[in-house]
N, C-alpha and C positions, 0 to 999 in steps of 0.2 A: 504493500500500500504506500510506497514511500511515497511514488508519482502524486498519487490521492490527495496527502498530507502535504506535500509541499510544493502543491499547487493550491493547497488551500491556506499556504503561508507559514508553515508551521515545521517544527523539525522534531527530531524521536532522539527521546533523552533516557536511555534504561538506568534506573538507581538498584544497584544490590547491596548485599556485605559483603560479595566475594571480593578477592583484590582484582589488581590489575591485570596480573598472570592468566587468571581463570576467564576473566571476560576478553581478554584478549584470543584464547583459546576458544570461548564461544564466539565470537566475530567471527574469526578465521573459515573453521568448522562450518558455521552459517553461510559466512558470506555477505555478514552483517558490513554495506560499507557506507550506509548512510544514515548510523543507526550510534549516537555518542554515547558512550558507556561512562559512568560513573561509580566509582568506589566508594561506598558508607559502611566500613568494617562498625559495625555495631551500632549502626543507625542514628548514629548521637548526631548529625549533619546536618540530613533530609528527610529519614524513613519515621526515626521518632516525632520529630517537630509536626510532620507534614500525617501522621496516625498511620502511617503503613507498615509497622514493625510490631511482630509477634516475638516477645523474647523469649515464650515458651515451646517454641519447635527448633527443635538440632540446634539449642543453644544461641538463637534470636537469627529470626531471617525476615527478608521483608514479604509483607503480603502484597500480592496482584494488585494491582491500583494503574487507572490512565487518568492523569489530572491533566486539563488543559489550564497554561498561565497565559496572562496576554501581555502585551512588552511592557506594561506598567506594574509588573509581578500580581495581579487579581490572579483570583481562579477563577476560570470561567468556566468549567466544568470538573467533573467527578466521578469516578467510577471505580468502588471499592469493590472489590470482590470477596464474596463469602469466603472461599477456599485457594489453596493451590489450582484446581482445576477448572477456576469459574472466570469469567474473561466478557469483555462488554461487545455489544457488538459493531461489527464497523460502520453501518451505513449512521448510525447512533452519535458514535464519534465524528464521522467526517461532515454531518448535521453542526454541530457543535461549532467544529473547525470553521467551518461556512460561514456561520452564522457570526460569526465574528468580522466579516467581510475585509480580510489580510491581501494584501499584496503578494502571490508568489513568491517562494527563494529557492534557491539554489546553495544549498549548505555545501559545505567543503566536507569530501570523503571522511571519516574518521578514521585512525589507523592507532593501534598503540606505541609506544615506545619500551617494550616488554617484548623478552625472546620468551617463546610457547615452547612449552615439552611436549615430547610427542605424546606422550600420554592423553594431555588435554585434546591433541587433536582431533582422536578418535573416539569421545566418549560422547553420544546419544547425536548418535550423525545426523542430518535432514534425511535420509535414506529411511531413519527410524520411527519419521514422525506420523506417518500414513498407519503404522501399524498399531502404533499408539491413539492415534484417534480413533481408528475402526471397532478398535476395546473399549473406548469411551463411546463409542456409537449406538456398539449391539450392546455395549452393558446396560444404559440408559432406556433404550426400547426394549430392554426384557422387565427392569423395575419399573419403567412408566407402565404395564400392564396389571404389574401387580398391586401396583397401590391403589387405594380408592378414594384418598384425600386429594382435591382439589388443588389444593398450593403446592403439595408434593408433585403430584402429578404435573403442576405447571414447569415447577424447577426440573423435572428429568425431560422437559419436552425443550426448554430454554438448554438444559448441558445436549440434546441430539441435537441444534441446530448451529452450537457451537463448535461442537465435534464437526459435521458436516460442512463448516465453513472453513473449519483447518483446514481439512483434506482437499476443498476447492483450492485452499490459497497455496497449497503447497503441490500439487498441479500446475497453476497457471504460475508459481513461481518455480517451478523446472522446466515448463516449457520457455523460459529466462535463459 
């Protein structure tokens, strides 16, 4: 979605706690090259201030979140995610983006300054991602059958259309 986003003025800013090494190794791997990666080891920066840090998983990681800021630092939008596996969706965001009504950019590639081990290379490839959402796909459509609560029922129908949006985007971004 880079094209999306930054025609609709805006640029992709990823915050973790990993360090440099490790998101360096995720760009690589990915192919992340218009996508600035940011270091918050222990969220004291961004992740706490800004409420997207769990300090009770794997010893504090940050939780899913797409905040839009506008150049005067507002938030203009929000999107916290219940879980790991929960994620907003695009047409959602790129609304938001819009509606801000920005001047297109052209950000400069991101690249790190950090040698990657091989190790990092090769761990949870784009190769891997299709097979991982397909298990969030068919998991989802076996428990949306079995529940019979309404809200439940909405949330497993919200994670299949999420899941089938990964698999779309990671499609039309290998035919890239």
């Amino acid at each position: 979605m880079y094209d999306r986003i930054h025609d609709a003025g805006a640029e992709v800013v990823a915050v973790s706690v990993d360090d440099e090494i490790r998101q360096a190794g995720m760009a690589e791997r990915w192919k992340f090259t218009h996508t600035r990666f940011v270091s918050d080891p222990g969220g004291e920066t961004y992740l706490r201030p800004l409420g997207l840090f769990d300090p009770e998983d794997r010893g504090g990681i940050a939780l899913p979140g797409m905040l839009i800021f506008s150049a005067d630092g507002e938030e203009d939008y929000r999107y916290e995610s219940r879980d790991f596996a929960d994620r907003t969706k695009d047409d959602e965001l790129i609304a938001a983006l819009t509606a801000l009504g920005l001047d297109s950019v052209d950000p400069t590639p991101w690249s790190a300054n950090v040698e990657v081990p091989n190790d990092l290379r090769s761990y949870f490839l784009p190769d891997d991602l299709p097979a991982y959402f397909r298990g969030n796909l068919f998991a989802s459509v076996a428990i949306g059958r079995r529940i019979v609560d309404d809200e439940c029922r909405a949330v497993a129908k919200e994670h299949r259309i999420m899941s089938q949006a990964n698999i779309d985007a990671w499609k039309d971004w290998r035919k890239r």
